[in-house]
C-alpha positions as CSV (number, residue, x, y, z in Angstrom):
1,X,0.0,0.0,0.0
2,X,3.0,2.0,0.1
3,X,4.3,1.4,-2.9
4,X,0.5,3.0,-4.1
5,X,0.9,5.6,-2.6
6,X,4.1,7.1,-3.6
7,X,2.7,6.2,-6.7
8,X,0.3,8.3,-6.6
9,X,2.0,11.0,-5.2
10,X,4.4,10.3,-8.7
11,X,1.5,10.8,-10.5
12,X,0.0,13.7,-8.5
13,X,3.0,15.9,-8.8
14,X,5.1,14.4,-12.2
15,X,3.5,14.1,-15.7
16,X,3.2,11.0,-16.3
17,X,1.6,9.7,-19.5
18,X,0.6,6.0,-18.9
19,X,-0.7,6.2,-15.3
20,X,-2.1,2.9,-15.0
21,X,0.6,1.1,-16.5
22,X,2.9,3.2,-13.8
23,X,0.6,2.3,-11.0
24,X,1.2,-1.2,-12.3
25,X,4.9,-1.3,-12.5
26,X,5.4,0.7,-9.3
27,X,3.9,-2.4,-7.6
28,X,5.8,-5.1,-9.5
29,X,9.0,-3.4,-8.2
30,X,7.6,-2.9,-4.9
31,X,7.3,-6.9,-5.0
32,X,9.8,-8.0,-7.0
33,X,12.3,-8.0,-4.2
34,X,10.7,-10.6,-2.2
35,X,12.2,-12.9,-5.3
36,X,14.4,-14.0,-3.1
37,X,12.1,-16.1,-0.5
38,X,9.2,-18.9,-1.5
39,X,6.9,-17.4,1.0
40,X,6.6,-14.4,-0.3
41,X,3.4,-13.9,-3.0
42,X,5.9,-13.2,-6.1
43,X,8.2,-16.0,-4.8
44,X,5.3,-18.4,-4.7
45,X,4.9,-17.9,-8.6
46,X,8.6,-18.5,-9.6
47,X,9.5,-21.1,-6.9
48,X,12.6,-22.4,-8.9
49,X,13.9,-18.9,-9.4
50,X,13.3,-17.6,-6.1
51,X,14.8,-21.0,-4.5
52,X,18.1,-19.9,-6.4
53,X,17.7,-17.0,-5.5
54,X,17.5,-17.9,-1.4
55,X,20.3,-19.9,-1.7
56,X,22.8,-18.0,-3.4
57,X,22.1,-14.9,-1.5
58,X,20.1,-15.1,1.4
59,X,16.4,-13.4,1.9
60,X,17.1,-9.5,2.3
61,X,20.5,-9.8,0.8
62,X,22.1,-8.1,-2.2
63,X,18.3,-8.0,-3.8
64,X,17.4,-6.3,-0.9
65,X,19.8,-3.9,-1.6
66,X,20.0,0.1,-3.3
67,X,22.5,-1.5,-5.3
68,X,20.2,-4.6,-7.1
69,X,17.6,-1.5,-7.5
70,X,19.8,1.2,-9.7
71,X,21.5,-2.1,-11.3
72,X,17.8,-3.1,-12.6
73,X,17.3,0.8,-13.2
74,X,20.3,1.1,-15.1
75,X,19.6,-2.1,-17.5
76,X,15.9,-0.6,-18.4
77,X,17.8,3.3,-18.8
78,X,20.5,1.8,-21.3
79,X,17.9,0.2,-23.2
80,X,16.0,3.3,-23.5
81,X,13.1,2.0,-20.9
82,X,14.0,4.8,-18.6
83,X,9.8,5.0,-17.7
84,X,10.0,1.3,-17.0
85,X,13.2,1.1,-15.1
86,X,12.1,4.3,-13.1
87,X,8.7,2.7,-12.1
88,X,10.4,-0.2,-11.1
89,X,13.2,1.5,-8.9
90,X,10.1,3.4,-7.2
91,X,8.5,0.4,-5.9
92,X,11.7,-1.0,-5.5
93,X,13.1,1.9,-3.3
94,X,9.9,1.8,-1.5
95,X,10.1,-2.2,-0.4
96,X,13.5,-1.1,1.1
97,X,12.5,1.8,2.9
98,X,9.9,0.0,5.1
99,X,11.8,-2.9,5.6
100,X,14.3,-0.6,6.8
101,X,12.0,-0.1,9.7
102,X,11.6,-3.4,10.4
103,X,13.7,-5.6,13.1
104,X,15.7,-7.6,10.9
105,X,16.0,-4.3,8.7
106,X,18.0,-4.3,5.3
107,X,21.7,-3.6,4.2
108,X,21.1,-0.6,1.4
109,X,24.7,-0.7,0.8
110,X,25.3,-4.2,0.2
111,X,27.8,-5.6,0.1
112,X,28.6,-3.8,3.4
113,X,27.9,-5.6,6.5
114,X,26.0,-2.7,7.6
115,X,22.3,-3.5,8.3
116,X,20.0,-0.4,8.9
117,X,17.2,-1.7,11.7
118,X,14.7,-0.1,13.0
119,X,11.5,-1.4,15.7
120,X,8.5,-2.6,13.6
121,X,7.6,-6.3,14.1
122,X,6.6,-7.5,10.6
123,X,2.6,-8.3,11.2
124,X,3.0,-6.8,14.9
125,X,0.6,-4.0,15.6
126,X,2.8,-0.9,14.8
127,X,3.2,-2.8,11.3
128,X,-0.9,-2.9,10.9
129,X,-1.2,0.7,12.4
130,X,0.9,2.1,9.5
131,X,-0.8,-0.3,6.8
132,X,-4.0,1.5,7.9
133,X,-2.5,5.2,8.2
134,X,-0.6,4.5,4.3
135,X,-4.4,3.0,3.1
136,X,-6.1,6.1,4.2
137,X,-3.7,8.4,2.7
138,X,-3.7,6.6,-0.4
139,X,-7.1,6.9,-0.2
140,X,-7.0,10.1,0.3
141,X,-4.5,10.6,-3.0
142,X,-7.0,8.8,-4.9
143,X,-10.3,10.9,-4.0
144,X,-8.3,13.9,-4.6
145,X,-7.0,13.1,-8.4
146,X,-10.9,13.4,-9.1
């Protein structure tokens, strides 16, 4: 729900042509870095990949990481997707900040051991407070593009 809503901020404040198909894309790269775990809803889809994936590198490891985002960025940019590769690095950039505020928290600068942690349990109650305060704002974004 995050991942909407700077979305939709994007959109509010940015021209953006193809809003849907941002929307879209925003959220793909918002999930696409839970690749690298089976339980995860994208990982459930590609088990094979994301089993590779966890074994070579861990669940929030280099995927988890500002530098697998502008990497995936970069390959979309050079190909002259910079509107794809942008989208993507939005959702992606979002994933990272939350789960920077999680306990087990992420390491942005991979491959430095350096693992920025913050206090929210993942489905503890602070973790469904802020799901409800991002759902009304969202909300809130999308009643006001009307």
């Amino acid at each position: 729900i995050f991942s909407l809503l700077l979305a939709l901020l994007f959109v509010k404040y940015f021209d953006v042509n193809n809003i849907f198909l941002f929307i879209v894309l925003v959220l793909f790269g918002a999930a696409l870095l839970d690749i690298d775990t089976s339980q995860s809803k994208i990982g459930r889809k590609v088990k094979i990949v994301s089993s590779i994936l966890n074994f070579l590198f861990g669940h929030r490891g280099i995927i988890h990481s500002l530098l697998f985002a502008f990497v995936v960025f970069l390959i979309f940019f050079l190909f002259n997707r910079t509107f794809l590769g942008l989208s993507l690095l939005i959702g992606m950039i979002s994933h990272l900040l939350l789960d920077a505020f999680t306990i087990s928290g992420v390491r942005f600068f991979y491959p430095s051991k350096f693992r920025f942690k913050g206090f929210v349990k993942s489905g503890g109650l602070i973790d469904y407070a802020l799901f409800f305060v991002f759902l009304a704002l969202t909300l809130f974004n999308i009643i006001s593009l009307f």
